[in-house]
C-alpha positions in Angstrom: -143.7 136.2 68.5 -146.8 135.6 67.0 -149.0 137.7 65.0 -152.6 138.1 66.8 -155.4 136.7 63.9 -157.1 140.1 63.3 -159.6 138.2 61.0 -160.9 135.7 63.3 -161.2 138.6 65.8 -162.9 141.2 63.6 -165.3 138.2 62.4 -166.4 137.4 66.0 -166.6 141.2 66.8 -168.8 142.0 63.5 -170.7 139.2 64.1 -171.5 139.9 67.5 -172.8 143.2 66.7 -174.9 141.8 63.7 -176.7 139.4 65.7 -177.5 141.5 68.6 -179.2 143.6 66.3 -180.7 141.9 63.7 -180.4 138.2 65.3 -178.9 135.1 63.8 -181.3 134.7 60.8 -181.7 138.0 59.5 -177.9 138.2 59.7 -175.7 136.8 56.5 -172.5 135.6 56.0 -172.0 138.1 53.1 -173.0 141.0 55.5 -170.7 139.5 58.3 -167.7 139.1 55.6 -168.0 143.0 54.6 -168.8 144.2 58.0 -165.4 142.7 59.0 -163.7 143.6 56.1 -162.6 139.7 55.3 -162.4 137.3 52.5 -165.1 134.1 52.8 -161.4 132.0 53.3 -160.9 133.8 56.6 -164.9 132.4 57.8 -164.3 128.9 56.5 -160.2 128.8 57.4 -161.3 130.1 61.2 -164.8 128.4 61.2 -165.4 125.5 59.3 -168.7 124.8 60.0 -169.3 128.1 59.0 -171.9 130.6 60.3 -173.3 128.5 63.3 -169.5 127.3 64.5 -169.2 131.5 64.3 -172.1 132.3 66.4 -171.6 130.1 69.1 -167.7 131.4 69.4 -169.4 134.8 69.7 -172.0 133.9 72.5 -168.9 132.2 73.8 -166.8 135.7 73.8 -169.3 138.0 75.1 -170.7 135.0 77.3 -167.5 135.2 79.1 -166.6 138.7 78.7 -170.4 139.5 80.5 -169.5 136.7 83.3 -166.1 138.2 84.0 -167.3 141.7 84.9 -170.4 140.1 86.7 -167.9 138.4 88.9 -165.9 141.2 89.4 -169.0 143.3 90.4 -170.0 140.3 92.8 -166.9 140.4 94.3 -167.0 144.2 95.4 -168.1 145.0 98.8 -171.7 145.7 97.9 -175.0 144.1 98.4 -176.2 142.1 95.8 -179.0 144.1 95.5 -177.2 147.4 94.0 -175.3 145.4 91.9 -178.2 143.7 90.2 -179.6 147.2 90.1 -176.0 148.6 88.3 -176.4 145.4 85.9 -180.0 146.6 84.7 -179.0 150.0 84.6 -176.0 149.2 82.1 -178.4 147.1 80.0 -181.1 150.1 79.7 -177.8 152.5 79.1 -177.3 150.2 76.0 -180.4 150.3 74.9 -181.0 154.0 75.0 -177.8 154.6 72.6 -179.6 151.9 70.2 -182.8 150.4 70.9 -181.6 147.2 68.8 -178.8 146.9 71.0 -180.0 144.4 74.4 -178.7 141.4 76.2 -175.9 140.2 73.1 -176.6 136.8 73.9 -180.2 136.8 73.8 -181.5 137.0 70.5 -178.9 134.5 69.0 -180.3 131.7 71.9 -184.0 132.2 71.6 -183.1 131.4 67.1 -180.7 128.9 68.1 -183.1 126.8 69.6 -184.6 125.7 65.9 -181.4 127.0 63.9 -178.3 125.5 66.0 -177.5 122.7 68.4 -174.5 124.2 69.1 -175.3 127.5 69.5 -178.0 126.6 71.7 -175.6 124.7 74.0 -173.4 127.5 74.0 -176.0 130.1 75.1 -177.6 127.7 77.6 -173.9 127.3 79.2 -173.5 130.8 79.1 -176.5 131.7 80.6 -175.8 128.9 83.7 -172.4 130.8 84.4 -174.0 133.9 84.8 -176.3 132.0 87.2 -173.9 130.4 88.9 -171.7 133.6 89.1 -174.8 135.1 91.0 -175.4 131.9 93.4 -172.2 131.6 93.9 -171.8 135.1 95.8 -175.3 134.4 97.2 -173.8 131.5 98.8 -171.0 133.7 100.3 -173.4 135.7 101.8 -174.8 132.6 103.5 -177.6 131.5 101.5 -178.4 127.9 101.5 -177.6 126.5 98.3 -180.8 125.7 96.9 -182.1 129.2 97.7 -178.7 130.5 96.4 -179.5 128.7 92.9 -183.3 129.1 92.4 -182.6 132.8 92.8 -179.7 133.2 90.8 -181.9 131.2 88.2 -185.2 133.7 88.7 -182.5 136.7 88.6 -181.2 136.1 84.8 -184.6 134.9 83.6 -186.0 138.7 84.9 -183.2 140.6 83.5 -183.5 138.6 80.2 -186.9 138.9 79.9 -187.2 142.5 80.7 -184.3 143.3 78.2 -186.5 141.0 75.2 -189.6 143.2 76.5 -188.1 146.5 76.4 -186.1 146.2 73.0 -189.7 145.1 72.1 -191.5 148.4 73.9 -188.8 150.6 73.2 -189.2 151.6 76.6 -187.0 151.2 79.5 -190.3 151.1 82.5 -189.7 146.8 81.7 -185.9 147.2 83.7 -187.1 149.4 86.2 -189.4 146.9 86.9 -187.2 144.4 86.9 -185.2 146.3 89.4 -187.6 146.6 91.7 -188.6 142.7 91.4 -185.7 141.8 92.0 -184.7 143.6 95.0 -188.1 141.9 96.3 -186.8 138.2 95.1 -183.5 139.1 97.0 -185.1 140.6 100.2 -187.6 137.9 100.2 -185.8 135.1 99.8 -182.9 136.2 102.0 -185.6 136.7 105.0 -187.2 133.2 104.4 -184.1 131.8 105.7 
């Protein structure tokens, strides 16, 4: 059997932490290498189109990772409402244990659009899963399927904003707003029908 690749693993896992917090520019490949406690032959052999190939597997890993509990919280017997509230709560969680620490896709995209093509395709994928993920379970509900995607749409653009705002505040009254707009979106939307 097969040995797992702990390199390419503790690469994507250090860089994933690095870029959350500092983003993609501030972060080197010297400080990912140490961080993960690997040789620049490990980067290059796993990635070899070096940092950018790296970031984008990262927003690809925690991309997913994000989307697969988000699906399994949409698929629990709860309205959509509380579970968009227990999604901002986690996010504020995370950022009062480090106020560097936000949405871990976010600060990668908004570089990537200057600094990656790739990257930026990955995030902008990512981010139309979680969307999807969202309108998708809005549609079980019974939501017609523009309403179902518009909202879904407005839902991750007001989380992701209010996570950029209140890493930017240091201040968590951002996602409480966001919580509150967006059990109006959801309400409002769901009555227009």
């Amino acid at each position: 059997m097969p040995r797992p690749d702990r390199s390419r693993s503790a690469l994507v896992d250090s860089a994933a932490v690095l870029f959350r917090r500092q983003g993609y520019a501030a972060t080197g490949v010297n400080q990912i290498l140490e961080t993960a406690d690997v040789k620049a032959g490990s980067l290059y052999h796993h990635f070899p189109d070096g940092k950018a190939q790296l970031a984008a597997a990262v927003v690809e890993r925690v991309g997913s990772d994000i989307e697969r509990r988000l699906r399994e919280a949409l698929a629990a017997d709860l309205p959509v409402t509380e579970i968009v509230d227990g999604w901002i709560d986690l996010m504020a969680a995370g950022l009062a244990g480090d106020q560097r620490d936000g949405c871990p896709i976010e600060p990668i995209a908004t570089e990537s659009v200057n600094a990656s093509a790739a990257v930026r395709t990955a995030s902008a994928a990512v981010f139309d899963r979680w969307r999807r993920a969202i309108s998708e379970r809005l549609r079980a509900d019974g939501w017609p399927q523009d309403d179902a995607d518009r909202t879904g749409l407005a839902l991750i653009a007001l989380i992701e904003g209010a996570l950029m705002l209140a890493r930017v505040a240091g201040d968590r009254a951002t996602l409480e707003a966001a919580k509150a707009a967006a059990r109006t979106l959801l309400a409002t939307t769901y009555t227009a029908r």
